[in-house]
C-alpha positions, 0 to 999 in steps of 0.5 A: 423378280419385279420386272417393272423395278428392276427395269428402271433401277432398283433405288430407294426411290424406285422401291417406294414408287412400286410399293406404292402401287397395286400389285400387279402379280398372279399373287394378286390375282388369287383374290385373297391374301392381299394384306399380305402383298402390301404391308405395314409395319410401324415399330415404336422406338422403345421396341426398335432398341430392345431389338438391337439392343445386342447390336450395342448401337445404343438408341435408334436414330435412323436405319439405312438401306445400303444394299438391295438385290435384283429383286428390290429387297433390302440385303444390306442395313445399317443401323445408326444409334447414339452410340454406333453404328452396326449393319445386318446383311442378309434378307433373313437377318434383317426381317428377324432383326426388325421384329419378324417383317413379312419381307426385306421388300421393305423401305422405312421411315423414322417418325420423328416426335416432338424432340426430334428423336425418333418415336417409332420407325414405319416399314412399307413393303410387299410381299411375304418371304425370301422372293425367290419362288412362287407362292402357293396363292401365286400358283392359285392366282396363276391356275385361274 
């Protein structure tokens, strides 16, 4: 749970206030693993399409959040492309659709290039799992 978040709204904007602060967390208190609570994932636009080439979408324009959890992470996606659009539902089947993101407590951003296409699609997030448990560096943060 992301008290902080969820007290004032889960929304995108919300998500991408508290992803851009520092964690606050017993994970954080560890003292090691914090590439792991704030993360980056930048996925080139040749990549994305060959990602959801089964989808049928054809290429990637833009890819939506419509649904978030409790929790802040995304549970609910669509993705728009040239040719359709497809949602994924799920917190495991979006981050194994994207390529194997750490978390769906992610928000994303296409980077457009000089065609106004997108060239790549970049993922802000936090955290590394499902969010519905502690971690193991949680209980050593905690433990100390």
């Amino acid at each position: 749970m992301v008290p902080a978040l969820v007290r004032s709204g889960v929304t995108e904007e919300n998500v991408a206030r508290w992803l851009a602060q520092p964690p606050t967390s017993w994970c954080a208190k560890a003292g090691f693993n914090e590439e792991k609570l704030r993360w980056t994932a930048r996925v080139s636009a040749e990549k994305m399409n060959r990602l959801v080439e089964s989808l049928g979408v054809g290429a990637v324009k833009e890819i939506r959040v419509l649904a978030r959890g409790r929790s802040g992470r995304a549970n609910l996606v669509t993705i728009v492309g040239s040719r359709g659009e497809r949602q994924i539902r799920g917190e495991y089947a979006i981050r194994q659709r994207f390529g194997g993101l750490r978390s769906s407590m992610f928000v994303v951003q296409a980077i457009a290039g000089p065609d106004g296409a997108p060239q790549a699609f970049v993922f802000q997030g936090g955290g590394w799992g499902h969010g519905v448990g502690m971690c193991q560096t949680g209980a050593i943060g905690m433990a100390k």
